[in-house]
C-alpha positions in Angstrom: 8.5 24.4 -28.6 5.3 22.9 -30.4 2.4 22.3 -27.8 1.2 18.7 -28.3 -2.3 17.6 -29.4 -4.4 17.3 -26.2 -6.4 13.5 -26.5 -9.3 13.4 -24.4 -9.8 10.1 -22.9 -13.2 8.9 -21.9 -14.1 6.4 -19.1 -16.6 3.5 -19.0 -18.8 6.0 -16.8 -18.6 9.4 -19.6 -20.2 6.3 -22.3 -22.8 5.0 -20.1 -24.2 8.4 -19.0 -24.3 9.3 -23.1 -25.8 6.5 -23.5 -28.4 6.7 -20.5 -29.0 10.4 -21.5 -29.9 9.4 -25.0 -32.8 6.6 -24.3 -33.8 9.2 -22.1 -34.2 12.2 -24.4 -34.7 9.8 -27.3 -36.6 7.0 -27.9 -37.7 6.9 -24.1 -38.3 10.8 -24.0 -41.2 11.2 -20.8 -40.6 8.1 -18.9 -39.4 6.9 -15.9 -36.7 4.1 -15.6 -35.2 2.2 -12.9 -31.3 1.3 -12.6 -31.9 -2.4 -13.5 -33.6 -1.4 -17.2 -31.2 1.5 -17.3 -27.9 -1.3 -17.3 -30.3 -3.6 -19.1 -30.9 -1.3 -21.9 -27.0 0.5 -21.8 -25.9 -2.9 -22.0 -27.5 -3.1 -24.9 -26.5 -0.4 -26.8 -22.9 -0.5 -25.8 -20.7 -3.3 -26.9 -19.3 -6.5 -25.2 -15.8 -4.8 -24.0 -17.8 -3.2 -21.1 -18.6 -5.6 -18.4 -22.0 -5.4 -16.5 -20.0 -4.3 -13.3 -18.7 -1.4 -14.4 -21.9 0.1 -16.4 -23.7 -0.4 -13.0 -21.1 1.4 -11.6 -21.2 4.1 -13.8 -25.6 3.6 -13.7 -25.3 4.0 -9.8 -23.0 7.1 -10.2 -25.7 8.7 -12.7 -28.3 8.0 -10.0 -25.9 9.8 -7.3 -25.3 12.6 -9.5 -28.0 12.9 -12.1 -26.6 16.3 -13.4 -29.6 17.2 -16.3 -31.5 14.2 -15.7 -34.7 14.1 -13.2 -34.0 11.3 -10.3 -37.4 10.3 -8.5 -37.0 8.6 -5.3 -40.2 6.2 -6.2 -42.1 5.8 -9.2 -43.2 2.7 -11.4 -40.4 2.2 -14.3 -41.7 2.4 -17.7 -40.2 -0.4 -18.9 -40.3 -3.2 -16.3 -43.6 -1.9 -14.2 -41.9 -2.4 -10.9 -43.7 0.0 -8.1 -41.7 1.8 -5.5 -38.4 2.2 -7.0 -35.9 5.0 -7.9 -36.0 6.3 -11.5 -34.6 8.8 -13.5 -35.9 10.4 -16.4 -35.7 13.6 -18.6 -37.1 16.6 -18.7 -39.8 16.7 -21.7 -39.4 20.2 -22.1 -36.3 20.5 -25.0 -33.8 23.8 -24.0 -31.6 25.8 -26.5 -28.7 27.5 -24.9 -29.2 30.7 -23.9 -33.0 30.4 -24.4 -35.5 31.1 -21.1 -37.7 27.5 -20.7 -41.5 28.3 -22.1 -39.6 30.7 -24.9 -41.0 30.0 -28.4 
C-alpha cells in the first residue's frame, strides 16, 4: 500500500506567532511591544479572513508561552509609549544552529 501525502494544517495561532516573530526580528528588531500593538500590527499584516478575536487569542497564547521571544513583565512599548505594561521582544543577538552565542 502507497503511504499518503502528509498535509500540514496550520492554525490561526502557528500564523500569528510567524507573523509576531517577524516584526520582531525584522523591521521591529530591539524593541519592546505590548499585546495591543502586537494584534494591531498582526492585524495588519494578516488578511481579513482572521477575526480580531482569534489573533488576540493566539497574541495572549504567545505572551503565555513566548518560546524564542523575550516577555517582560513591564516595560514602555515602542510603538504606543504606554508605561508599565507586558511586552515581548527579540533577542538582538542573531543565532545559527549549532553555533555558541558571541561565536564569530
Amino acid at each position: 500500500m502507497i503511504p499518503k501525502e502528509q498535509t500540514a494544517v496550520y492554525t490561526v495561532s502557528d500564523f500569528v506567532r510567524r507573523v509576531v516573530e517577524s516584526l520582531l526580528r525584522g523591521e521591529r528588531r530591539g524593541t519592546f511591544l505590548c499585546a495591543r500593538c502586537l494584534l494591531k500590527l498582526t492585524r495588519e499584516d494578516l488578511d481579513r479572513s482572521y477575526s480580531k478575536t482569534a489573533i488576540a487569542e493566539a497574541i495572549d497564547g504567545i505572551f503565555s508561552s513566548p518560546s524564542g521571544l523575550t516577555p517582560v513583565a513591564s516595560s514602555i512599548c515602542a510603538a504606543c509609549g504606554r508605561k508599565k505594561v507586558p511586552c515581548l521582544g527579540a533577542s538582538l543577538e542573531t543565532r545559527r544552529p549549532g553555533v555558541a552565542p558571541g561565536t564569530p
